[in-house]
Each structure stands twice: as structure tokens, then as C-alpha cells.
HTML snippet that shows the backbone in 3Dmol.js (N, CA, C, O; Angstrom):
<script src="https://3Dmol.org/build/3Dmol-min.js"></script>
<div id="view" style="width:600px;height:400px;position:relative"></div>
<script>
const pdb = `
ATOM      1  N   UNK A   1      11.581  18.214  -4.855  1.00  0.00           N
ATOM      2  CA  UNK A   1      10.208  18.351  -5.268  1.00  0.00           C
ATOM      3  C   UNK A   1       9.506  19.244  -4.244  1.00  0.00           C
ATOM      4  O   UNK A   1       9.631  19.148  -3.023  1.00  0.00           O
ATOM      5  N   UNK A   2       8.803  20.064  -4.858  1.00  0.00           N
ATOM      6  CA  UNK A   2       7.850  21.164  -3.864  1.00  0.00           C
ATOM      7  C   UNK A   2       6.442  20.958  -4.756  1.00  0.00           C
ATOM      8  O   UNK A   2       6.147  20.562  -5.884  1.00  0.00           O
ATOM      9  N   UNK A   3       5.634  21.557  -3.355  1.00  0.00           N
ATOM     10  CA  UNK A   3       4.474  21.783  -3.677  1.00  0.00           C
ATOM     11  C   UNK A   3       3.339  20.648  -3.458  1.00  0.00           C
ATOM     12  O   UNK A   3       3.591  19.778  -2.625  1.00  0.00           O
ATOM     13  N   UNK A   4       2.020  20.598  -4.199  1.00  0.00           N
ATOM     14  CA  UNK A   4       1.276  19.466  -3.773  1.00  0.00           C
ATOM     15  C   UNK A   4       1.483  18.493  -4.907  1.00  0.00           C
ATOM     16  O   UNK A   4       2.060  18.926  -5.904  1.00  0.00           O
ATOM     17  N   UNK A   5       1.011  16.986  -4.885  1.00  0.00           N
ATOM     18  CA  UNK A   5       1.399  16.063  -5.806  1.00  0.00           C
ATOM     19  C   UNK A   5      -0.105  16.450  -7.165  1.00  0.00           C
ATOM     20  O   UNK A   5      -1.129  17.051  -6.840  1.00  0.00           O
ATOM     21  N   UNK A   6       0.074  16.108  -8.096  1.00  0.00           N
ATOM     22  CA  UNK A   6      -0.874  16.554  -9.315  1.00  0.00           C
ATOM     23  C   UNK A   6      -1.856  15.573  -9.707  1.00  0.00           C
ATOM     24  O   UNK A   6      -2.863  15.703 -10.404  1.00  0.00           O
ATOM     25  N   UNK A   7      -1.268  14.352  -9.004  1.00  0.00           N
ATOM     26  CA  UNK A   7      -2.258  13.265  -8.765  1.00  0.00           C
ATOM     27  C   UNK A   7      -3.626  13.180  -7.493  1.00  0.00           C
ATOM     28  O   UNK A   7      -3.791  13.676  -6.378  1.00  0.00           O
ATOM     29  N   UNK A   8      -4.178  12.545  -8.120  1.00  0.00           N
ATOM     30  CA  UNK A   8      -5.540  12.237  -6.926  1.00  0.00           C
ATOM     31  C   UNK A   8      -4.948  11.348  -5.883  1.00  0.00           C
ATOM     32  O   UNK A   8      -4.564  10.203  -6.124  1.00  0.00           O
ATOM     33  N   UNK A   9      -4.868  12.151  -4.255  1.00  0.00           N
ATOM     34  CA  UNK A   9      -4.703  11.233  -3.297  1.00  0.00           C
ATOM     35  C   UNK A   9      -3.000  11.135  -3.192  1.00  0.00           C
ATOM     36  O   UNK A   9      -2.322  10.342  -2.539  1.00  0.00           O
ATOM     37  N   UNK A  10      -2.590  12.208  -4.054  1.00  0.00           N
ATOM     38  CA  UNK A  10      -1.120  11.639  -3.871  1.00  0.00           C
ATOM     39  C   UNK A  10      -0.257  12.656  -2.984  1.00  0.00           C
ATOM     40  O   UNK A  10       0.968  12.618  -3.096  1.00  0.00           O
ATOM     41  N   UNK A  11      -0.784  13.447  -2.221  1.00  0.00           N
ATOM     42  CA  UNK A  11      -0.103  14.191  -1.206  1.00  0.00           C
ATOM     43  C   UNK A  11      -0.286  15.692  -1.259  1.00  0.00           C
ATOM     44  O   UNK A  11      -0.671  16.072  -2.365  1.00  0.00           O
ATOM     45  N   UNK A  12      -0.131  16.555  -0.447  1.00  0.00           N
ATOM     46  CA  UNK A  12       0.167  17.602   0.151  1.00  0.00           C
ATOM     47  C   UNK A  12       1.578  17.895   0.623  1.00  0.00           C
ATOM     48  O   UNK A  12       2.274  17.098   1.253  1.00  0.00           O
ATOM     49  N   UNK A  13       1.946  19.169   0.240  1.00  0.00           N
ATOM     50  CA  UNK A  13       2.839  19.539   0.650  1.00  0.00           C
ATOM     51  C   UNK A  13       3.037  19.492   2.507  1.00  0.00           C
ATOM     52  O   UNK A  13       2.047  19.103   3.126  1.00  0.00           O
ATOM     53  N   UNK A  14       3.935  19.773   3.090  1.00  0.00           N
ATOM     54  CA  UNK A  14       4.329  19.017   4.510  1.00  0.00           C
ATOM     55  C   UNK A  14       2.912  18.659   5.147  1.00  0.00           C
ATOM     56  O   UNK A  14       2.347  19.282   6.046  1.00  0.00           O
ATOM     57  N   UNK A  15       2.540  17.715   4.599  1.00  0.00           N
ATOM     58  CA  UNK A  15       1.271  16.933   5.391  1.00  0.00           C
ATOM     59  C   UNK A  15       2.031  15.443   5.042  1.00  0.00           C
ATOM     60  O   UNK A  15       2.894  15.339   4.171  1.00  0.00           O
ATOM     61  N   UNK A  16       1.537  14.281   5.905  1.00  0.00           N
ATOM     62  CA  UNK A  16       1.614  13.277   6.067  1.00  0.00           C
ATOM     63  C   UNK A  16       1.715  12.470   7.002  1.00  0.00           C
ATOM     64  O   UNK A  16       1.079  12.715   8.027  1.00  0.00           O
ATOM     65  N   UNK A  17       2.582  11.207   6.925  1.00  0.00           N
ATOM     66  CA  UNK A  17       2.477  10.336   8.226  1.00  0.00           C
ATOM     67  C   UNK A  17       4.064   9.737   8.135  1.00  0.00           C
ATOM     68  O   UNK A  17       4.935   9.675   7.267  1.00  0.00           O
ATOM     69  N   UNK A  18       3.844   9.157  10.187  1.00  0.00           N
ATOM     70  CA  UNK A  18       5.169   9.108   9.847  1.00  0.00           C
ATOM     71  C   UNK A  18       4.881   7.946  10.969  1.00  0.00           C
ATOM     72  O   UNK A  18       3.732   7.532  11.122  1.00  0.00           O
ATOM     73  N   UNK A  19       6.199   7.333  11.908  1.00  0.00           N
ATOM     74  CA  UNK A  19       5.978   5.800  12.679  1.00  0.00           C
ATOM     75  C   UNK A  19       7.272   5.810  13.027  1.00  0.00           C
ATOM     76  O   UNK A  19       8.205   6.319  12.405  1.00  0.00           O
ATOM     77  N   UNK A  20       7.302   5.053  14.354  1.00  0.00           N
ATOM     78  CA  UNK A  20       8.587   4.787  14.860  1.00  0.00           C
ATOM     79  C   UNK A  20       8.129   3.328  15.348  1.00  0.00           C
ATOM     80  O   UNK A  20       6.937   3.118  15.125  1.00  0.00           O
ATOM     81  N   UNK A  21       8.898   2.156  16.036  1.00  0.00           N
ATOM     82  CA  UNK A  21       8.854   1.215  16.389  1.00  0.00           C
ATOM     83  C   UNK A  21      10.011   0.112  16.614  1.00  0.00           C
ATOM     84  O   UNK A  21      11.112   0.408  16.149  1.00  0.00           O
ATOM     85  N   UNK A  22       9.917  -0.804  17.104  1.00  0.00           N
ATOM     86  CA  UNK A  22      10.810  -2.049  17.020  1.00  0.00           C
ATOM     87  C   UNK A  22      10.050  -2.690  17.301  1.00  0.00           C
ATOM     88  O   UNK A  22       9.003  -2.562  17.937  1.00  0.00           O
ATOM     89  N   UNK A  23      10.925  -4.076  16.455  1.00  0.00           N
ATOM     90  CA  UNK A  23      10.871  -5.818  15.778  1.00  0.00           C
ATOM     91  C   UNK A  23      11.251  -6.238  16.697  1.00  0.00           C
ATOM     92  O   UNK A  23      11.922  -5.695  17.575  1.00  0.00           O
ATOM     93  N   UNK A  24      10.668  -7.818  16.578  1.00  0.00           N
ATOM     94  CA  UNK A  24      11.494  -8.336  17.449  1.00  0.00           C
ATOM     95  C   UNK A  24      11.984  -9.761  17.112  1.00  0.00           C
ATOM     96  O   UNK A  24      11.515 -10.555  17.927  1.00  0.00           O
ATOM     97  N   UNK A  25      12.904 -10.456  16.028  1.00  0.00           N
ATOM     98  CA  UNK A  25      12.726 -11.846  15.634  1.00  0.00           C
ATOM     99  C   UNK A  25      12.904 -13.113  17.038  1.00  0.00           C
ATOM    100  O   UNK A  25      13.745 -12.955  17.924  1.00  0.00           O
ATOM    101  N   UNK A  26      12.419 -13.727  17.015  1.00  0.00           N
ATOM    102  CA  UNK A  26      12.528 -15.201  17.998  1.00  0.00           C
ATOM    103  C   UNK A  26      12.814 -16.202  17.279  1.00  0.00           C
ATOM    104  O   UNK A  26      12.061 -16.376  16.321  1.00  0.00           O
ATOM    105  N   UNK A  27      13.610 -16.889  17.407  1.00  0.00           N
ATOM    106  CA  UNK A  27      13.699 -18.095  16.928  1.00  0.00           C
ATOM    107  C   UNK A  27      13.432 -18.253  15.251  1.00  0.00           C
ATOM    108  O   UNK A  27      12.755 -19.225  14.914  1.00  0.00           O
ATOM    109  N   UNK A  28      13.927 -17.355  14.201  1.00  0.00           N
ATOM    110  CA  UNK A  28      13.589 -17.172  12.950  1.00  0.00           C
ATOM    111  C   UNK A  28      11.936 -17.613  12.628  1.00  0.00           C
ATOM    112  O   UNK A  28      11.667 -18.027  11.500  1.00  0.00           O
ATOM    113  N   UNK A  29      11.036 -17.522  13.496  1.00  0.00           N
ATOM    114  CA  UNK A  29       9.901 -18.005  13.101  1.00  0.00           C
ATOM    115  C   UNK A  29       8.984 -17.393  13.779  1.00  0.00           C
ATOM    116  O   UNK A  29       7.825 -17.730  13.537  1.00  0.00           O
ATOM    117  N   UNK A  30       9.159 -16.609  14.540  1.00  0.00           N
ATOM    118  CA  UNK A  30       8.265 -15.894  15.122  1.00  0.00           C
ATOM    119  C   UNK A  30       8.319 -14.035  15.152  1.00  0.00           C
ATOM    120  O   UNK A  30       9.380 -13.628  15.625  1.00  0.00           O
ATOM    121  N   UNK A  31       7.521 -13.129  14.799  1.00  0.00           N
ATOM    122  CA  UNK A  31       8.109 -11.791  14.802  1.00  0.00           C
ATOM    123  C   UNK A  31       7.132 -11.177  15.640  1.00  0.00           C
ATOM    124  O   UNK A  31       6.023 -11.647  15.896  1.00  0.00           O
ATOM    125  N   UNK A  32       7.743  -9.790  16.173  1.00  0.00           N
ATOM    126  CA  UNK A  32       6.590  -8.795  17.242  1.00  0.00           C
ATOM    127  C   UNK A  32       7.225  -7.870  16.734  1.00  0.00           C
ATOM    128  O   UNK A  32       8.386  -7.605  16.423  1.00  0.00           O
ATOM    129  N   UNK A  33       5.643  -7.163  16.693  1.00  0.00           N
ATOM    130  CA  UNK A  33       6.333  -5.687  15.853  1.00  0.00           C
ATOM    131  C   UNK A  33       5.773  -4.642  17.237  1.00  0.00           C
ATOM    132  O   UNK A  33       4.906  -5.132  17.961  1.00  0.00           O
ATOM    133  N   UNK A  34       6.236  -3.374  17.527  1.00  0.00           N
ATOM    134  CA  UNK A  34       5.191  -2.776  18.113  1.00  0.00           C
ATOM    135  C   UNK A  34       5.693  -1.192  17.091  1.00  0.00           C
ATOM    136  O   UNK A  34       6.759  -0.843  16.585  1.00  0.00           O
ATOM    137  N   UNK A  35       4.647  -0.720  17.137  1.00  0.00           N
ATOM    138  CA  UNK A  35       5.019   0.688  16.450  1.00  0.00           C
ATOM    139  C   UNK A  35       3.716   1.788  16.815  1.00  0.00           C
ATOM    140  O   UNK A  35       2.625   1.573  17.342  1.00  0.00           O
ATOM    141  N   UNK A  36       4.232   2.831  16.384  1.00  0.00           N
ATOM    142  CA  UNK A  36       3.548   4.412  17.267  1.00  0.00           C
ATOM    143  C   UNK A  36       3.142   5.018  15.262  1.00  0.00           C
ATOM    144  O   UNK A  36       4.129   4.850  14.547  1.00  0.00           O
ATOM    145  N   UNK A  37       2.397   5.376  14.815  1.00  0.00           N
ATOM    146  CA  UNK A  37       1.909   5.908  13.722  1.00  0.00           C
ATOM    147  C   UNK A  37       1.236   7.097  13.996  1.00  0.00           C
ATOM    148  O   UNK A  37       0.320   7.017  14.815  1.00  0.00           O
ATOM    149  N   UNK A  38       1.519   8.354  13.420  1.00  0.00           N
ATOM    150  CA  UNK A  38       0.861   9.404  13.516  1.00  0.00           C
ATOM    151  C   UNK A  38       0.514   9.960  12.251  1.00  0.00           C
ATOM    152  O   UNK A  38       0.694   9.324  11.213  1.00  0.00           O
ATOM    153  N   UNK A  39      -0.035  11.253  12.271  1.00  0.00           N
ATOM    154  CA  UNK A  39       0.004  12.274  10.556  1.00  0.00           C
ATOM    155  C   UNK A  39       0.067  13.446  11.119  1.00  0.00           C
ATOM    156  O   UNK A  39      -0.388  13.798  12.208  1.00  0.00           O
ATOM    157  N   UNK A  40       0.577  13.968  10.434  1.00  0.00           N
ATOM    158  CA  UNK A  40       0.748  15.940  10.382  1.00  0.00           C
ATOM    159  C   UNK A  40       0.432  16.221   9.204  1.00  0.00           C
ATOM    160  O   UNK A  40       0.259  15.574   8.171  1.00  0.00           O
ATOM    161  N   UNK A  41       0.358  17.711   9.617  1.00  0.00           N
ATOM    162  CA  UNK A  41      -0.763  18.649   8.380  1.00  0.00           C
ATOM    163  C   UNK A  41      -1.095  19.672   9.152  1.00  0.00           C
ATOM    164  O   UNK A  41      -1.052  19.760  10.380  1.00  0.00           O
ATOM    165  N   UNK A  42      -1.582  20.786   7.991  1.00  0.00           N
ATOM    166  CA  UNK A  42      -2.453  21.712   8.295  1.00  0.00           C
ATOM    167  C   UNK A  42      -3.602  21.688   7.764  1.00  0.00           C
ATOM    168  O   UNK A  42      -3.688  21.270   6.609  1.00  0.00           O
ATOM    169  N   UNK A  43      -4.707  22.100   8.421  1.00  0.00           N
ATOM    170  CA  UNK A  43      -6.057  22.359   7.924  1.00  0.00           C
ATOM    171  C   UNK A  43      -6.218  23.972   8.136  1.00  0.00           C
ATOM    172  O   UNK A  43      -5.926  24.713   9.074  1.00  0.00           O
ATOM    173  N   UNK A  44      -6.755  24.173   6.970  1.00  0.00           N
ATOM    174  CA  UNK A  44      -7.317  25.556   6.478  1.00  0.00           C
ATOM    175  C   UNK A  44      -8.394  26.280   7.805  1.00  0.00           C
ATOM    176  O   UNK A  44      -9.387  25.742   8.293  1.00  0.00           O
ATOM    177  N   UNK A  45      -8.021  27.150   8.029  1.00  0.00           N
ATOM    178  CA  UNK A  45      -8.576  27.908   8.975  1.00  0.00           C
ATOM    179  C   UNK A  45      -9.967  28.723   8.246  1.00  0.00           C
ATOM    180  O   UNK A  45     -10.061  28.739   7.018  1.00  0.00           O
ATOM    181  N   UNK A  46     -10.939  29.336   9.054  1.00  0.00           N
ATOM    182  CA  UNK A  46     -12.253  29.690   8.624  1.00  0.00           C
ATOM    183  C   UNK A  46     -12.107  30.881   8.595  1.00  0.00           C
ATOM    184  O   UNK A  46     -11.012  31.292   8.979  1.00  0.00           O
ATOM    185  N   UNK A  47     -12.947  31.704   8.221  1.00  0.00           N
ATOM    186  CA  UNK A  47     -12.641  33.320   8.085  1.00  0.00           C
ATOM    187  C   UNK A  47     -12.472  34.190   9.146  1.00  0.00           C
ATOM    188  O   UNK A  47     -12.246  35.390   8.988  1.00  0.00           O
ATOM    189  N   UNK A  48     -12.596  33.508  10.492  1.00  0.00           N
ATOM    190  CA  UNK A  48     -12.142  34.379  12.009  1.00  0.00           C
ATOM    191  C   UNK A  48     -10.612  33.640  12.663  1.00  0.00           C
ATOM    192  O   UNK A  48     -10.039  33.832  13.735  1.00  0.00           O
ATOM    193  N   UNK A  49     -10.270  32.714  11.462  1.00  0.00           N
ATOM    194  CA  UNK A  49      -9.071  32.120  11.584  1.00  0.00           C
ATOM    195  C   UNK A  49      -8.431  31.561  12.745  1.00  0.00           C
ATOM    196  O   UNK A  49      -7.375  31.766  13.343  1.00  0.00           O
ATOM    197  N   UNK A  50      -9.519  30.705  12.880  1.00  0.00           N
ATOM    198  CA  UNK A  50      -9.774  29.638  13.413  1.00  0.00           C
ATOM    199  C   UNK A  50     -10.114  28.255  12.714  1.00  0.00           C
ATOM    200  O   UNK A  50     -10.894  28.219  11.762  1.00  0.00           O
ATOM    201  N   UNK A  51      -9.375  26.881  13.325  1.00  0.00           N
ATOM    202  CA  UNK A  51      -9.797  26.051  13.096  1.00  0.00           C
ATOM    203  C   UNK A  51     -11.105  25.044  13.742  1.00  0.00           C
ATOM    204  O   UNK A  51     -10.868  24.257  14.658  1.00  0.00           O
ATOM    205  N   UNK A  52     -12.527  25.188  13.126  1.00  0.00           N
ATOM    206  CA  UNK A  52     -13.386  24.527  13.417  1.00  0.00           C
ATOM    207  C   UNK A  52     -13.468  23.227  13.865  1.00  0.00           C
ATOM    208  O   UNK A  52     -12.926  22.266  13.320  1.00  0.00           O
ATOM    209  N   UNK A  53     -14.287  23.195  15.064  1.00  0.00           N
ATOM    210  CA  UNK A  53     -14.500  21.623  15.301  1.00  0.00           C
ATOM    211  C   UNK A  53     -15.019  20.826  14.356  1.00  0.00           C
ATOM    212  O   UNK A  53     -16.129  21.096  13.896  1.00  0.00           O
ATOM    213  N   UNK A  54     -14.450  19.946  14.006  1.00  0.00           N
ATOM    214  CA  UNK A  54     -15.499  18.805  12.801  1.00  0.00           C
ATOM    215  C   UNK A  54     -14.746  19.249  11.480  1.00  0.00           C
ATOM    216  O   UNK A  54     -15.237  19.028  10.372  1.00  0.00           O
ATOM    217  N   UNK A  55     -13.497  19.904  11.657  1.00  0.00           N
ATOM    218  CA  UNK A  55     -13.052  20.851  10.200  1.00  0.00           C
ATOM    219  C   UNK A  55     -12.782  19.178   9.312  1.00  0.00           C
ATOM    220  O   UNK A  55     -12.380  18.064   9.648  1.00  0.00           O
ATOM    221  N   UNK A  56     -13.375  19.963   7.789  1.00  0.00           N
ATOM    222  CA  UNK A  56     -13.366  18.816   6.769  1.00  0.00           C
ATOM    223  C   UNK A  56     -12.038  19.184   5.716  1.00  0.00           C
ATOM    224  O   UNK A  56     -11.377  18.314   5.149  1.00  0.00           O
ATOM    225  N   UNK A  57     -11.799  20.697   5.585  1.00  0.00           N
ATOM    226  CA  UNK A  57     -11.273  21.220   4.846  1.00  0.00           C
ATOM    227  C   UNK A  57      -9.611  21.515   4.703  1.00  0.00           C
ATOM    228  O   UNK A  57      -9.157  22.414   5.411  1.00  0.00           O
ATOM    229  N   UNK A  58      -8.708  20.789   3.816  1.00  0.00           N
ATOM    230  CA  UNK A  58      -7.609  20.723   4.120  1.00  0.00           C
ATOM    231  C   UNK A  58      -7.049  21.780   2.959  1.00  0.00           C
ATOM    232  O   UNK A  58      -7.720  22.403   2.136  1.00  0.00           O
ATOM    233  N   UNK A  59      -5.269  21.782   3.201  1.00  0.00           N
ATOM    234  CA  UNK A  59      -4.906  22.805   2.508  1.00  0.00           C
ATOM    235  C   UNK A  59      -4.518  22.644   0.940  1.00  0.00           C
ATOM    236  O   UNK A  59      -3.788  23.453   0.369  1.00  0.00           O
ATOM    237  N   UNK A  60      -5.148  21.390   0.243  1.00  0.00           N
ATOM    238  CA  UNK A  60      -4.721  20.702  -0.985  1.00  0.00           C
ATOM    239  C   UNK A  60      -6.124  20.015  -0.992  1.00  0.00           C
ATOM    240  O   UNK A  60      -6.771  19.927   0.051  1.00  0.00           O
ATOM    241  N   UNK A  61      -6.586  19.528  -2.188  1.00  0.00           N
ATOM    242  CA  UNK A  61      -7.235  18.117  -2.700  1.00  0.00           C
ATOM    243  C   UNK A  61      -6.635  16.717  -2.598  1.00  0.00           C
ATOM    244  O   UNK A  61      -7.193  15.621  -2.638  1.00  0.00           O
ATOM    245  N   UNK A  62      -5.389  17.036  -2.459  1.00  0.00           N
ATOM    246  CA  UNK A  62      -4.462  15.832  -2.962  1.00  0.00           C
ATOM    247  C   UNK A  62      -4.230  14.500  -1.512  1.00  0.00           C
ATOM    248  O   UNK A  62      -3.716  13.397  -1.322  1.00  0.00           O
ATOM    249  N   UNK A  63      -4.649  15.069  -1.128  1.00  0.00           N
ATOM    250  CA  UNK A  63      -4.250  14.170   0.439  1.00  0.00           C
ATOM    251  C   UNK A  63      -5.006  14.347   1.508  1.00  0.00           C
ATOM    252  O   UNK A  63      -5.646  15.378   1.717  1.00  0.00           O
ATOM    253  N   UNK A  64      -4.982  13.287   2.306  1.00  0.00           N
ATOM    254  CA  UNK A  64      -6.291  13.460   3.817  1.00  0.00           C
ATOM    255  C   UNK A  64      -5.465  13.648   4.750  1.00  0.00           C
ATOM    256  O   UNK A  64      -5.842  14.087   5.837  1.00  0.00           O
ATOM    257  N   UNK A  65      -4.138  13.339   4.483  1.00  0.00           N
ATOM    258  CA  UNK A  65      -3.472  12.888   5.893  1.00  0.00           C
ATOM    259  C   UNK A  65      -3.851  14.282   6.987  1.00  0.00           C
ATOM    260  O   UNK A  65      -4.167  14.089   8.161  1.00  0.00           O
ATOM    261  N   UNK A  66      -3.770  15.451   6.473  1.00  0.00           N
ATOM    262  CA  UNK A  66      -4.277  16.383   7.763  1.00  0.00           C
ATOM    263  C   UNK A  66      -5.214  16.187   8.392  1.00  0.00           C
ATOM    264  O   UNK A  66      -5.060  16.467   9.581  1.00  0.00           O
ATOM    265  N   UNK A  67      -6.663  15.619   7.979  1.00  0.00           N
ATOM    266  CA  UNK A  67      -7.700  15.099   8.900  1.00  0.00           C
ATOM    267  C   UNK A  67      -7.324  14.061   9.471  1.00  0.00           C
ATOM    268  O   UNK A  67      -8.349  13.444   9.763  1.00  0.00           O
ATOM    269  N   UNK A  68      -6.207  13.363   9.889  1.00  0.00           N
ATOM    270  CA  UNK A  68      -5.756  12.016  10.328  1.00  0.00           C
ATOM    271  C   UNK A  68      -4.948  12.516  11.558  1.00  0.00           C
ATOM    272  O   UNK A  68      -4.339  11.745  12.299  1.00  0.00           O
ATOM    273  N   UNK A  69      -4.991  14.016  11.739  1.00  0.00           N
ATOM    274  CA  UNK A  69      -3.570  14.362  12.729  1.00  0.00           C
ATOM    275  C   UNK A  69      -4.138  14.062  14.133  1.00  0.00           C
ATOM    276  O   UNK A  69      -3.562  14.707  15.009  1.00  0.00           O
ATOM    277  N   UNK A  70      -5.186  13.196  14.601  1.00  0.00           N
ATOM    278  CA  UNK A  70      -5.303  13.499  15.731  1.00  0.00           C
ATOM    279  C   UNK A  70      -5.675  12.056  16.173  1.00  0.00           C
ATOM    280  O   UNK A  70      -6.307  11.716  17.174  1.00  0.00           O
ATOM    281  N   UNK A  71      -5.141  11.295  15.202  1.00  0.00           N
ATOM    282  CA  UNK A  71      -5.591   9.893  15.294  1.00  0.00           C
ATOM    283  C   UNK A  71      -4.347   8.968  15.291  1.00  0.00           C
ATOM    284  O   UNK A  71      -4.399   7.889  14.701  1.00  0.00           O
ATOM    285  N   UNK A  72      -3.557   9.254  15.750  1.00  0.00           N
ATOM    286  CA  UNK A  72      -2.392   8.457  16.131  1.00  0.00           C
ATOM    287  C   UNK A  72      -2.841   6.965  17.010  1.00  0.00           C
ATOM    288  O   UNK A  72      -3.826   6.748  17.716  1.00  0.00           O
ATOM    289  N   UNK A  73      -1.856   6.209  16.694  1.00  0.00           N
ATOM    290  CA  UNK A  73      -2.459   4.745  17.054  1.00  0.00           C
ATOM    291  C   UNK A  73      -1.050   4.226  17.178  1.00  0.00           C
ATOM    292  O   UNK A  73       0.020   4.667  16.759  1.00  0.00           O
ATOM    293  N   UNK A  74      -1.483   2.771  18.133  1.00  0.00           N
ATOM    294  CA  UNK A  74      -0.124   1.626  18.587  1.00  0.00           C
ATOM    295  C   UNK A  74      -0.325   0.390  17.914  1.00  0.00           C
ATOM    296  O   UNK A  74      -1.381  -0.211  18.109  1.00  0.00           O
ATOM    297  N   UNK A  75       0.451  -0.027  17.228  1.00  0.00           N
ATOM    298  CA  UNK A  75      -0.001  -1.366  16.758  1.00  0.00           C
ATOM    299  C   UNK A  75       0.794  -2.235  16.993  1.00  0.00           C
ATOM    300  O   UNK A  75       1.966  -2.048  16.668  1.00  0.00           O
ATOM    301  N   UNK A  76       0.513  -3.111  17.451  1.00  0.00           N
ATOM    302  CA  UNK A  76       1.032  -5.012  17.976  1.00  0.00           C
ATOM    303  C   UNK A  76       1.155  -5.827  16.897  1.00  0.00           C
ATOM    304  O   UNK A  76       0.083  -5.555  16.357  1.00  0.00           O
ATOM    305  N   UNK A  77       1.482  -6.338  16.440  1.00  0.00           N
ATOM    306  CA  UNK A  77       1.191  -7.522  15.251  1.00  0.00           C
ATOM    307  C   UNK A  77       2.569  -8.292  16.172  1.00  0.00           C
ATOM    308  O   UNK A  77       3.297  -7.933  17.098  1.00  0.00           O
ATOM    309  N   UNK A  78       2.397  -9.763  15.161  1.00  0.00           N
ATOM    310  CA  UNK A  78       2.109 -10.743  15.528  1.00  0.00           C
ATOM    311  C   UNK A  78       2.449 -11.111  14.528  1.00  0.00           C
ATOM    312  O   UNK A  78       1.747 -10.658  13.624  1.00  0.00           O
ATOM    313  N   UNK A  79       3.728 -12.160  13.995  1.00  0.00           N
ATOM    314  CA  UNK A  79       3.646 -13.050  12.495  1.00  0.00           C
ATOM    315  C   UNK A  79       4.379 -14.181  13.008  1.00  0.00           C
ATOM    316  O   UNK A  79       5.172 -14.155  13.949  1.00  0.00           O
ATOM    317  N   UNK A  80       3.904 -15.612  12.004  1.00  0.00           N
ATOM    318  CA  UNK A  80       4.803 -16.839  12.183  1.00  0.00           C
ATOM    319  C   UNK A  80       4.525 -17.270  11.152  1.00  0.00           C
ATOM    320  O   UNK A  80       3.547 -17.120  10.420  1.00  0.00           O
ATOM    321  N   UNK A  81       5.903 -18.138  11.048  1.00  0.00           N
ATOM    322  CA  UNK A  81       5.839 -18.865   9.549  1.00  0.00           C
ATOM    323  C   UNK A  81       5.947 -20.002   9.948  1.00  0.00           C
ATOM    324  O   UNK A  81       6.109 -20.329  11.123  1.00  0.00           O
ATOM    325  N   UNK A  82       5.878 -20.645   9.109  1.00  0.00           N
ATOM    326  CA  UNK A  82       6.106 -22.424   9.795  1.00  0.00           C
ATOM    327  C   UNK A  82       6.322 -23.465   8.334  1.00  0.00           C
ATOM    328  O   UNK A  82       6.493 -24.677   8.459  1.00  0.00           O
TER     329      UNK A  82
END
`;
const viewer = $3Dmol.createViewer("view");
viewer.addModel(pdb, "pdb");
viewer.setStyle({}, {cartoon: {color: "spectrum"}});
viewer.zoomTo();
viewer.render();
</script>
């Protein structure tokens, strides 16, 4: 499949997100997750072709994940069953 998705919200061509991490089970009842989440993309450059501070404008309708590229995050969770 190429190109952007034809649906609303359903992607851009090489834009998106991606995550790495490890689990951790204890005692079948307890889990730790830790994981690294990022997004890639391009955003559309302005007519001196450059990308603007505050840029809103991506290279599709179909997807945000390029305004997300700079917002990478760690997440902890935490689950138990009982």
C-alpha cells in the first residue's frame, strides 16, 4: 500500500508513531511496563522553505502524527489483578 489513507484521520504516508519498551510480570499478578513513544513525519515547509515555528500544516489531511514529532514521552504503568 502507498500513498495517504482515503479515510479521515487514517494516516499519511511515512508519518506516524512508533515505541519500544519492556514488561515486566511478578508473581502472575503484578505487571510494569516502561516504554519510549515517539512520531515521525514531515511538515510542509513555507514558501522560503522553511519550517515555521508553531507550523500547523502537514503533508496530508489524513493524519496529525507529524505535529506530534516533537513530543515523545516515557510511560510507567502499573497493572494488578487479584
Amino acid at each position: 500500500m502507498k500513498g495517504n489513507s482515503p479515510v479521515l484521520f487514517g494516516g499519511n504516508e511515512d508519518a506516524g508513531s512508533y515505541s519500544i519498551g519492556l514488561a515486566l510480570d511478578v508473581d502472575s499478578k503484578y505487571r510494569f511496563d516502561l516504554r519510549y513513544v515517539d512520531y515521525f513525519g514531515t511538515l510542509i515547509p513555507d514558501a522560503t522553505g522553511t519550517i515555521p515555528a508553531g507550523a500547523t500544516a502537514t503533508t496530508g489531511a489524513n493524519g496529525l502524527t507529524p505535529l506530534l514529532k516533537d513530543r515523545g514521552a516515557v510511560y510507567l504503568t502499573f497493572k494488578t489483578s487479584f
